[in-house]
C-alpha positions as a Markdown table, in Angstrom:
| # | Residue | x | y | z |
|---|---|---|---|---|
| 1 | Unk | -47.0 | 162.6 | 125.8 |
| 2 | Unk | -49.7 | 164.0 | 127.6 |
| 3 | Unk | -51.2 | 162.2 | 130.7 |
| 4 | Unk | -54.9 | 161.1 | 130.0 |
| 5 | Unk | -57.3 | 163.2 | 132.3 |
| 6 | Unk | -58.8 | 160.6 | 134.9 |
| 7 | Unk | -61.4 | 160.0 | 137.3 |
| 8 | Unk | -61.8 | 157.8 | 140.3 |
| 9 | Unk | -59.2 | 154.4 | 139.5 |
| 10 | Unk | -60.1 | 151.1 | 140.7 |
| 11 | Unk | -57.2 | 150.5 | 142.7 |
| 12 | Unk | -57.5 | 154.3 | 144.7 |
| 13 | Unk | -58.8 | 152.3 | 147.4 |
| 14 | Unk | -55.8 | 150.3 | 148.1 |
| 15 | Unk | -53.3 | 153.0 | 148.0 |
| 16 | Unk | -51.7 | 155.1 | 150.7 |
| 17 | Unk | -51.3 | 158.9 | 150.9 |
| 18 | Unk | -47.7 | 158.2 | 150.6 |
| 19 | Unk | -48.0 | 156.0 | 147.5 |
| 20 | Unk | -50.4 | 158.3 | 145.9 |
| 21 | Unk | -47.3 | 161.6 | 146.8 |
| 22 | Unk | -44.7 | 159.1 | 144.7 |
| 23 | Unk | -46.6 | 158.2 | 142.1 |
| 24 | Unk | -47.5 | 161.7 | 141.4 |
| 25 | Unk | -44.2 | 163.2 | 141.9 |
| 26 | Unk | -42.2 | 160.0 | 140.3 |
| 27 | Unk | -43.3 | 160.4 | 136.8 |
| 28 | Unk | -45.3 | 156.8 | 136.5 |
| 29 | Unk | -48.6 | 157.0 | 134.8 |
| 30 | Unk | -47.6 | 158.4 | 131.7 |
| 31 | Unk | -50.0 | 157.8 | 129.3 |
| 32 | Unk | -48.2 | 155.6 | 126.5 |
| 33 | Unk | -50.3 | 155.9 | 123.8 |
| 34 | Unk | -51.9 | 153.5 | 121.3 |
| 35 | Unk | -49.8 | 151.7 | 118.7 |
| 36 | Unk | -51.0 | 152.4 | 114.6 |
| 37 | Unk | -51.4 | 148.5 | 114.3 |
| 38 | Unk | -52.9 | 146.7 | 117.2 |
| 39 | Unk | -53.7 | 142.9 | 118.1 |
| 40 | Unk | -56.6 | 141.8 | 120.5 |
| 41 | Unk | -55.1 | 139.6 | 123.2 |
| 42 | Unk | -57.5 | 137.4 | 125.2 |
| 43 | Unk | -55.9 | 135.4 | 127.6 |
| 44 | Unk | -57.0 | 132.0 | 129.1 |
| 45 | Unk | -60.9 | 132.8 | 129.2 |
| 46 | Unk | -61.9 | 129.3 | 129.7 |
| 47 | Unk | -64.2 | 127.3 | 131.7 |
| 48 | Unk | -61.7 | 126.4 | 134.3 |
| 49 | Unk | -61.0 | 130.3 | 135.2 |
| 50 | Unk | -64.8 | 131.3 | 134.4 |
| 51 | Unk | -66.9 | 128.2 | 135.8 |
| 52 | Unk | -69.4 | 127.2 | 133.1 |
| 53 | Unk | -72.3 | 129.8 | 134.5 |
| 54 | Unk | -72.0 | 133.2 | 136.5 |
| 55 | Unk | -72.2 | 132.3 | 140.3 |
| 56 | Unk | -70.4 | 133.8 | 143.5 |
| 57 | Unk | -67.0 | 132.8 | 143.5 |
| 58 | Unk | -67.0 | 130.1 | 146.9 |
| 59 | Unk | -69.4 | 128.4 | 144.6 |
| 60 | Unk | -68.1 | 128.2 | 141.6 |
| 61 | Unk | -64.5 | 126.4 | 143.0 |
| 62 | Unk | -66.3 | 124.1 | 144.2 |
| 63 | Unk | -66.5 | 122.8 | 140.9 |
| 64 | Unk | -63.4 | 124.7 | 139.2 |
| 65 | Unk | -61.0 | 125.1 | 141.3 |
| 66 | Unk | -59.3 | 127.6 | 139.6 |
| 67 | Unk | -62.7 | 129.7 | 138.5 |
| 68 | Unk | -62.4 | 133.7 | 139.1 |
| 69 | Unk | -66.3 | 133.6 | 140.0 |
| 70 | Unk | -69.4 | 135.9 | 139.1 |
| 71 | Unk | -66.8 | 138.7 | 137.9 |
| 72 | Unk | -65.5 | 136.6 | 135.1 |
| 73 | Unk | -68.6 | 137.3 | 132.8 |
| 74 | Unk | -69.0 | 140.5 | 133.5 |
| 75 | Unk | -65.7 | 141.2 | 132.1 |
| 76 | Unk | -66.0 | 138.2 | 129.4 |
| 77 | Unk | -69.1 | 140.5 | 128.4 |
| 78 | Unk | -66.9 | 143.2 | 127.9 |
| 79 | Unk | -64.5 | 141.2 | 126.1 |
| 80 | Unk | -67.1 | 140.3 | 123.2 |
| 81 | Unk | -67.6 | 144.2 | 122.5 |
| 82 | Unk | -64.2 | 144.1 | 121.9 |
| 83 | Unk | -64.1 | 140.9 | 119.3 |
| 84 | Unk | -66.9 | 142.9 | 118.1 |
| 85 | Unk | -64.9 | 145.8 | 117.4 |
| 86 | Unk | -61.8 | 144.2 | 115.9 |
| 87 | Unk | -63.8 | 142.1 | 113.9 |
| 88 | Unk | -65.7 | 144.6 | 112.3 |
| 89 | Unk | -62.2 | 146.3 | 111.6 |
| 90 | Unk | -60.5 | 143.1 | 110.1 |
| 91 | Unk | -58.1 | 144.0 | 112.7 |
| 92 | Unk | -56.5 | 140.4 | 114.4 |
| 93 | Unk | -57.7 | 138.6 | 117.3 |
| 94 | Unk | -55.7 | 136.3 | 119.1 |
| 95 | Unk | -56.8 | 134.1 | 122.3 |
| 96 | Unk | -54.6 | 132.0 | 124.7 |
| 97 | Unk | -55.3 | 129.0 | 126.3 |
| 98 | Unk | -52.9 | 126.1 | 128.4 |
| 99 | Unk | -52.2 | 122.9 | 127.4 |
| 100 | Unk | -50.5 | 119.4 | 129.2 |
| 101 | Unk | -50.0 | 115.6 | 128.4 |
| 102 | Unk | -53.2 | 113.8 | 129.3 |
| 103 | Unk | -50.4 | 112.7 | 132.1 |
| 104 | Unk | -50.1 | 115.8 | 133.9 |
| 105 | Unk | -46.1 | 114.7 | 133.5 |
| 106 | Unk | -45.6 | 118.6 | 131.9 |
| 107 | Unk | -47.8 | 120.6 | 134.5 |
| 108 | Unk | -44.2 | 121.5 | 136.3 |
| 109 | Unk | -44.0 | 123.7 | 138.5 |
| 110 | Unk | -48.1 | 124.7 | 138.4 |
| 111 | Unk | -48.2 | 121.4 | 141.3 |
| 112 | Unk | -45.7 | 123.1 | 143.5 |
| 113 | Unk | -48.1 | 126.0 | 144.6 |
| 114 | Unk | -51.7 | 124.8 | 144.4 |
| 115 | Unk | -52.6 | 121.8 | 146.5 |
| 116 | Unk | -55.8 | 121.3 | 143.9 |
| 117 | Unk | -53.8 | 121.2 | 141.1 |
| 118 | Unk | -54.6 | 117.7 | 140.3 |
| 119 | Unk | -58.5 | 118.4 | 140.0 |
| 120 | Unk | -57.4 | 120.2 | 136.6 |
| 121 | Unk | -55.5 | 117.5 | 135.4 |
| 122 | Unk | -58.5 | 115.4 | 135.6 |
| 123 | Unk | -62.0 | 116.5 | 134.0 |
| 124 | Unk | -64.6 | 117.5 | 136.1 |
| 125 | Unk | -67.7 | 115.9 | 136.8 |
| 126 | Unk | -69.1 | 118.1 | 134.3 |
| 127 | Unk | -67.6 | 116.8 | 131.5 |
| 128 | Unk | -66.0 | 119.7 | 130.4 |
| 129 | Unk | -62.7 | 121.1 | 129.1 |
| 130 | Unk | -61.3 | 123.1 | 131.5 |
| 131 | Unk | -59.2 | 124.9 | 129.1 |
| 132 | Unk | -61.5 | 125.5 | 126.1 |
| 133 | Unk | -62.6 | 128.9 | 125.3 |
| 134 | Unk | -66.4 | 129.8 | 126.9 |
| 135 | Unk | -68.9 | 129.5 | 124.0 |
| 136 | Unk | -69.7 | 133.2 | 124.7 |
| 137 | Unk | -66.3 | 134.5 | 122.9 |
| 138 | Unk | -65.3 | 131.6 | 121.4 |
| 139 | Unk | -63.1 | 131.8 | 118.6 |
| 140 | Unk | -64.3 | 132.7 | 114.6 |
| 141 | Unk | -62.4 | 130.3 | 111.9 |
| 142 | Unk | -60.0 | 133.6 | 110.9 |
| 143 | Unk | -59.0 | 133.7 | 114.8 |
| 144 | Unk | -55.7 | 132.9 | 115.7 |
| 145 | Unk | -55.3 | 130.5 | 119.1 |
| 146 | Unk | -52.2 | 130.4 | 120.9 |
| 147 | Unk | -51.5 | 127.3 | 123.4 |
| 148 | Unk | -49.7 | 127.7 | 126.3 |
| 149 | Unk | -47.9 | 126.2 | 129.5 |
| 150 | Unk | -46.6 | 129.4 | 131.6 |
| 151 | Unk | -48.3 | 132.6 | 132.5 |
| 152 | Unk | -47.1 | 134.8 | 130.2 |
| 153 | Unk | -48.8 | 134.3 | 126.2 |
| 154 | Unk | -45.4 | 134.6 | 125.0 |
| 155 | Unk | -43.6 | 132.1 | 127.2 |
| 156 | Unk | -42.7 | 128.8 | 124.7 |
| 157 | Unk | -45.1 | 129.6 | 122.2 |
| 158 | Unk | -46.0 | 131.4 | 118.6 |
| 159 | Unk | -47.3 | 134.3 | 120.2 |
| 160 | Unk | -44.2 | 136.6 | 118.9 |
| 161 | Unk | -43.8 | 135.4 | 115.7 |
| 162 | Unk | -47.4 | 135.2 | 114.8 |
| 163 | Unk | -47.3 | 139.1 | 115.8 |
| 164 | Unk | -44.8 | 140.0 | 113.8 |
| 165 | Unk | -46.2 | 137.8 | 110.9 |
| 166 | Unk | -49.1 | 140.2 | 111.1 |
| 167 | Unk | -47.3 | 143.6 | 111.3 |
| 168 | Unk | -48.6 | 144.3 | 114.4 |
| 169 | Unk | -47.1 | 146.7 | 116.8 |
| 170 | Unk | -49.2 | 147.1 | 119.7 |
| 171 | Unk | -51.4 | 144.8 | 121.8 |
| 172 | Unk | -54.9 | 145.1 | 123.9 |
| 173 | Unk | -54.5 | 142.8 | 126.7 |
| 174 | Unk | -57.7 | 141.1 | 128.2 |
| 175 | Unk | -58.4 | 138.3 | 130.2 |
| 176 | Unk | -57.2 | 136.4 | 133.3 |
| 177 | Unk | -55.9 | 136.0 | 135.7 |
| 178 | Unk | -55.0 | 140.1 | 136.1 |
| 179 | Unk | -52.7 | 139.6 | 138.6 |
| 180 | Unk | -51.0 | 136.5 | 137.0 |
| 181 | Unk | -51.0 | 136.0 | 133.4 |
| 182 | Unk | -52.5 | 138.6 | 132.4 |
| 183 | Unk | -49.1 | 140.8 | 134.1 |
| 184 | Unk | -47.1 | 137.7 | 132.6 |
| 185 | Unk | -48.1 | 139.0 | 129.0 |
| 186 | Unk | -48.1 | 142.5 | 129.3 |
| 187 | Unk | -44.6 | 142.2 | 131.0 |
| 188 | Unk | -43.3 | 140.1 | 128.4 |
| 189 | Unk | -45.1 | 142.4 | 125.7 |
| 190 | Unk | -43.2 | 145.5 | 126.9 |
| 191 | Unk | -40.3 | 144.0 | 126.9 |
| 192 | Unk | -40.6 | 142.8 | 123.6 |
| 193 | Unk | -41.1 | 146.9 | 123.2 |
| 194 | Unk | -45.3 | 146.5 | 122.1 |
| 195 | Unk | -47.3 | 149.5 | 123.3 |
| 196 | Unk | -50.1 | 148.1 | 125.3 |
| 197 | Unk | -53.3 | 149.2 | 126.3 |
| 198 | Unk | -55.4 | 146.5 | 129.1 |
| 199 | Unk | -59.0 | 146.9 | 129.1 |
| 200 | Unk | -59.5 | 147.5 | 133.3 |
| 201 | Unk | -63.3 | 146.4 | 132.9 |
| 202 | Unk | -62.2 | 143.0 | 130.6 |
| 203 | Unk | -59.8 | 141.4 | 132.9 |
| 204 | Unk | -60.8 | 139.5 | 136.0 |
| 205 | Unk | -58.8 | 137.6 | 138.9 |
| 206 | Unk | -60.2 | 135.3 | 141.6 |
| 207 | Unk | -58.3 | 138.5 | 144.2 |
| 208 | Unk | -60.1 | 141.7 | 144.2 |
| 209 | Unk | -57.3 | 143.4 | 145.8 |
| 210 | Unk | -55.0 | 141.8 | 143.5 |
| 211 | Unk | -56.3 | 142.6 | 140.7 |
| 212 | Unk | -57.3 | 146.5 | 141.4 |
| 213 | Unk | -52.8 | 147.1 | 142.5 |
| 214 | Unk | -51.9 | 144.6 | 139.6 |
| 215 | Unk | -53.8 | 147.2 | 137.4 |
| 216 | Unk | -52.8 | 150.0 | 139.4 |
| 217 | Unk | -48.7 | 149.0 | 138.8 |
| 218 | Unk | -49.2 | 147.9 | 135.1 |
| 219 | Unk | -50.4 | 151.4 | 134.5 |
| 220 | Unk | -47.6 | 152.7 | 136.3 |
| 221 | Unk | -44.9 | 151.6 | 134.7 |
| 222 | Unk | -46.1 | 148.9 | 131.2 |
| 223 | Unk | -49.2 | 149.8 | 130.5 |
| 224 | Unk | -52.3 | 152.1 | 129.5 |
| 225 | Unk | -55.0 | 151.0 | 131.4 |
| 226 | Unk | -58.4 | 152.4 | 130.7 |
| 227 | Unk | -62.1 | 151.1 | 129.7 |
| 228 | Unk | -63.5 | 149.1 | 127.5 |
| 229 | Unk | -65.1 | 151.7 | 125.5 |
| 230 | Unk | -62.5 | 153.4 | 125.4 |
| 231 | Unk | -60.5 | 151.1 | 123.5 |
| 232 | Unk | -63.5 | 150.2 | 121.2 |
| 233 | Unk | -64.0 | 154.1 | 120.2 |
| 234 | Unk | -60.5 | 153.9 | 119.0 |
| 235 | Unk | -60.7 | 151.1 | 117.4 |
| 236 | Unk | -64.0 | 151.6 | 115.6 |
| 237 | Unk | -62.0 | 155.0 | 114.2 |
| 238 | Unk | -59.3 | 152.7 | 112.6 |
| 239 | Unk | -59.3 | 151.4 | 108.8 |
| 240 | Unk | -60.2 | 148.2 | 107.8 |
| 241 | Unk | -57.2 | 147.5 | 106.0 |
| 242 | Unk | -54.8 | 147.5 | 108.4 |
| 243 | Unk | -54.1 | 143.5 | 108.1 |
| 244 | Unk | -54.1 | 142.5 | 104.8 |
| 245 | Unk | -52.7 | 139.2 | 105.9 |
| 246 | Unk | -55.2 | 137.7 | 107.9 |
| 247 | Unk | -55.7 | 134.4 | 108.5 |
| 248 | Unk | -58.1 | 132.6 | 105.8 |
| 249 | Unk | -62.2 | 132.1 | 107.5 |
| 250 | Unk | -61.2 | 128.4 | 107.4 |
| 251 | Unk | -62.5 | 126.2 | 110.3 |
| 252 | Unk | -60.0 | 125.7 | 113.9 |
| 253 | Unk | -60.3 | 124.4 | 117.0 |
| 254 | Unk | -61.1 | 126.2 | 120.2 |
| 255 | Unk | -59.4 | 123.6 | 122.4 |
| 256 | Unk | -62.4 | 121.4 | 123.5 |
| 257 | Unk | -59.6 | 118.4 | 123.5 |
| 258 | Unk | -57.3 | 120.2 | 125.7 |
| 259 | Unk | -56.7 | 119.8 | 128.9 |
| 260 | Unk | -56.0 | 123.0 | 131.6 |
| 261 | Unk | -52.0 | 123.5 | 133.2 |
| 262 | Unk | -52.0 | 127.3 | 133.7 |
| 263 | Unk | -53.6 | 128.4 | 136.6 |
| 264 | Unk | -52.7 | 132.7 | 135.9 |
């Protein structure tokens, strides 16, 4: 298949003259192509990686110790032209979000790295959920919600079979953290042999440079990655009978009595 013609990438900044001579010569990039039945992933978008409000980042963990900062809703604003698109389509969306024992006894091995770990056991002073979904995107009655404990969407959870349940064959991959489970899902995706497309523009991380190579090595070897509208021109071109099978526009929850583990 034909490499996509590209501009200027996100991550050029970050890469040497020598990794820019592999990468050319090597074969990586490819572009992959879109599947003919895709699912929207949206992966942990929740207060505790968001904050409740845009603000600069060394503000906003103050508060949420695990919040991505200002840059969160400027993807999460991309994010809802995309549940915008797939809705209009009838085409599946599917959000992620963690979960743990009011405890903390099944956090694991989240403790072992992050010496604030505890402040997302407990609920903020805020009083609220760290793990439920920001109002902005938060999920329609026919949405599908997948709970979590590891990075990866797919990790001990429905994920896979709810895909295949739908037909699906491909996923587009938003969310957070890039870098961590955001990779986790795409990884897991490719090896569960899913095309995959990430919107660059709709995922965020609380790392600039770590986000920008994450992208830049996803692309490389598991991934398309390219912008938002991008993806929402091709889906907007689709049928809206792709997914006869749908879940029913019956009320479900968004996780407001859940409590955050995953950290992406």
């Amino acid at each position: 298949m034909q490499d996509r013609q590209e501009g200027p990438r996100i991550w050029d900044r970050y890469l040497t003259e020598r990794d820019k001579q592999v990468f050319k010569a090597s074969g990586f990039g490819a572009t992959g192509g879109f599947g003919k039945r895709p699912a929207l992933l949206i992966i942990d978008v929740s207060y505790g990686f968001a904050g409740d409000k845009p603000e600069p980042i060394l503000d906003s963990i103050k508060r949420w110790s695990n919040s991505c900062g200002a840059e969160s809703w400027d993807a999460i604003a991309k994010i809802k032209l995309l549940i915008d698109a797939f809705h209009d389509r009838k085409m599946p969306v599917i959000y992620t979000t963690g979960v743990t024992r009011p405890d903390g006894w099944d956090i694991g091995s989240w403790a072992w790295k992050n010496s604030r770990t505890d402040e997302t056991v407990a609920h903020p002073a805020q009083n609220l959920d760290a793990n439920e979904i920001v109002p902005a995107i938060a999920p329609m009655p026919h949405d599908l919600v997948v709970l979590k404990q590891k990075p990866s969407g797919f990790f001990g959870s429905n994920l896979a079979s709810y895909l295949t349940l739908l037909g699906a064959d491909s996923v587009i991959v938003t969310g957070t953290t890039t870098s961590g489970c955001v990779r986790a899902t795409v990884i897991d995706a490719f090896s569960l042999n899913y095309r995959i497309a990430i919107a660059e523009d709709a995922c965020f991380d609380r790392s600039q440079a770590s986000h920008a190579i994450n992208l830049c090595d996803m692309h490389a070897k598991y991934a398309d990655v390219m912008p938002t509208a991008e993806i929402v021109k091709h889906v907007m071109a689709q049928a809206d009978n792709l997914f006869p099978d749908l879940p029913a526009r019956q009320p479900v929850s968004t996780g407001q009595d859940l409590r955050l583990v995953a950290t992406a």
